[in-house]
C-alpha positions, 0 to 999 in steps of 0.5 A: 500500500503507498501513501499520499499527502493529506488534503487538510495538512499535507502530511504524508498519510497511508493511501487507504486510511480512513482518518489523517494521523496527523490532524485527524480529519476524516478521509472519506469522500463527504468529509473531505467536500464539507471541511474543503468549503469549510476551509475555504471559506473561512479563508475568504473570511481572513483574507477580506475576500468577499463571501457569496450571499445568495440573492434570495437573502439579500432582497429580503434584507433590502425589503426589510429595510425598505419597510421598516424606512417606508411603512412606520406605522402608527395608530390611527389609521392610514399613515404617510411616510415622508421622502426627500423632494429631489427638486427642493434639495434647498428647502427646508424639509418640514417636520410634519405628520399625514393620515388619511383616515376615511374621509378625511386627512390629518396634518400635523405641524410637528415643527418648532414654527408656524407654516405660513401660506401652506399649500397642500396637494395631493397626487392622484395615480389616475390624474396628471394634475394634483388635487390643491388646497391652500392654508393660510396658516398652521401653527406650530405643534398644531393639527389642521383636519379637512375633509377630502372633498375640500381638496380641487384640481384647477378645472374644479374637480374635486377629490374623491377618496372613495373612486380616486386612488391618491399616490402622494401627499405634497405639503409646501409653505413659507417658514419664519425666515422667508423660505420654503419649506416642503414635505413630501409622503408616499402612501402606505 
């Protein structure tokens, strides 16, 4: 019987052994498969290289992260998360808070100012054109509750929550310093 070197140390071993004398790693076929990815791996692991996720898991983890950023939701009914406005990357971005309960929408102004000359909008997946309401003022810490019907396009149709499916929520106003303020929310 000759001899061969051992996968695992590369000690020179009996070519028919069943076990390595010097490491003791088992020889068999499935033994010999398993510790080599074993090794491998951790090799990757000590050497910086990257390791292989499977698909499957990284879009679980990015659809997790997505809801957790996107869907916050609170009691009370159906709630808007806010998304950063890329055409107003100047203004400031409004510290507020919509829900859309039945028929009606709730707007809280969790900022530490009143929102001057306030224009709301909401933007319906059927229509070009965003439904419109203008506010005079929203104190700060206050809530301003309307109903949805108050909200008109320009050719004065309004907004009906029961047969128009809205797709975002646009608040934008004048702040104490004389500039913009906006906030825009996706729908949950």
């Amino acid at each position: 019987m000759g001899t061969e070197k051992c996968p695992f140390c590369g000690q020179e071993i009996d070519a028919g052994a069943a076990k390595c004398f010097f490491c003791g790693a088992k020889l068999e076929e499935e033994s010999i498969e398993s510790r080599l990815e074993q090794l491998h791996y951790q090799e990757g692991l000590r050497f910086g290289r990257k390791i292989r996720c499977p698909v499957a898991l990284k879009v679980m983890v990015v659809g997790i992260l997505l809801g957790i950023v996107l869907f916050r939701g609170t009691p009370g009914g159906k709630n808007l998360s806010p998304l950063e406005h890329p055409s107003e990357s100047s203004t400031v971005r409004l510290n507020a808070k919509v829900t859309f309960a039945g028929a009606r929408f709730v707007i809280s102004n969790n900022d530490s100012f009143d929102w001057e000359n306030v224009e709301l909008e909401v933007v319906s997946v059927d229509f070009m054109e965003p439904f419109c309401l203008t506010v005079t003022r929203t104190p700060a810490g206050g809530t301003y509750t309307v109903e949805a019907a108050k909200f008109c396009r320009k050719d004065g149709a309004r907004f009906d929550p029961f047969s128009t499916k809205s797709e975002r929520f646009r608040i934008g106003c004048d702040t104490p310093e004389r500039g913009k303020g906006s906030y825009l929310a996706g729908w949950k």
